[in-house]
C-alpha positions as CSV (number, residue, x, y, z in Angstrom):
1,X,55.2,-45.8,18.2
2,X,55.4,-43.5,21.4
3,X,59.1,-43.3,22.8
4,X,59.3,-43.6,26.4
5,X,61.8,-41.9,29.0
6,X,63.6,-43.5,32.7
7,X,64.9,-41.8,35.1
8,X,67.4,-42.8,37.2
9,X,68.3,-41.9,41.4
10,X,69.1,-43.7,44.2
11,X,71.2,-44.3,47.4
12,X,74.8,-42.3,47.3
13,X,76.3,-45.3,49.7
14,X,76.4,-49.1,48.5
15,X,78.1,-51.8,50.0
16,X,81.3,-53.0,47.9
17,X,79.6,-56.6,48.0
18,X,76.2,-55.4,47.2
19,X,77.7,-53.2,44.0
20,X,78.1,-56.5,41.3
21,X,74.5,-57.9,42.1
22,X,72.7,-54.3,42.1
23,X,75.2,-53.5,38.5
24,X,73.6,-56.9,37.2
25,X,70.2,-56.8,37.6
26,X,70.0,-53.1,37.1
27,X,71.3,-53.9,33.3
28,X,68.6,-56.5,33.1
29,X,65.9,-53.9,33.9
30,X,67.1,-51.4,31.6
31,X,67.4,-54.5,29.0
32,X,64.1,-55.1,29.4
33,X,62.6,-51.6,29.2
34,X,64.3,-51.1,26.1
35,X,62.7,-54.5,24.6
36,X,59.5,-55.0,26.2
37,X,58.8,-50.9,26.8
38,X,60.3,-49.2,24.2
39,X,62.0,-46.8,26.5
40,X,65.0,-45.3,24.5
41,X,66.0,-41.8,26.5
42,X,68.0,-42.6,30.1
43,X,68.9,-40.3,32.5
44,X,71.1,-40.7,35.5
45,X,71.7,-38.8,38.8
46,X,75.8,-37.6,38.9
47,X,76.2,-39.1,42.6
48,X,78.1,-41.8,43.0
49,X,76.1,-45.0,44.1
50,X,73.6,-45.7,42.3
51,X,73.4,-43.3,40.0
52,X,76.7,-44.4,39.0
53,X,76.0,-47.9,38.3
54,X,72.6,-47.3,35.9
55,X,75.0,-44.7,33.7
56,X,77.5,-47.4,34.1
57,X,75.1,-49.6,33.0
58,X,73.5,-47.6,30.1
59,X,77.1,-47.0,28.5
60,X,77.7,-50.7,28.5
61,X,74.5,-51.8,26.7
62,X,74.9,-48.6,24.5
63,X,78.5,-50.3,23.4
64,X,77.0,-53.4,22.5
C-alpha cells in the first residue's frame, strides 16, 4: 500500500468567528484523508492562520 503526503498553506489573516468552523471542518478533511486516502505524512506552513489551525488540527487527531 502506497503512503500518501498533504501539504498544508493558506491565508495568514482569519476572522476570530470564521477560526472554529475552518478548525472543524479542516479536522474532518484530514480525518478523511487518513481513512479513505491513506495519507499518513502532514506538513504545515509556520504562519499563523491557517497554517496554524491544520498543525493544530493534526496534533489533536495525532493525540487521539
Amino acid at each position: 500500500m502506497e503512503n500518501k503526503s498533504c501539504c498544508f498553506t493558506g491565508h495568514r489573516n482569519i476572522a476570530k468567528k470564521d477560526y472554529e468552523q475552518i478548525f472543524n471542518v479542516t479536522k474532518s478533511i484530514i480525518e478523511i484523508l487518513i481513512k479513505e486516502k491513506n495519507v499518513l505524512n502532514f506538513k504545515a506552513g509556520g504562519a499563523k492562520g491557517f497554517d496554524t489551525i491544520a498543525s493544530l488540527s493534526i496534533i489533536e487527531l495525532k493525540n487521539l
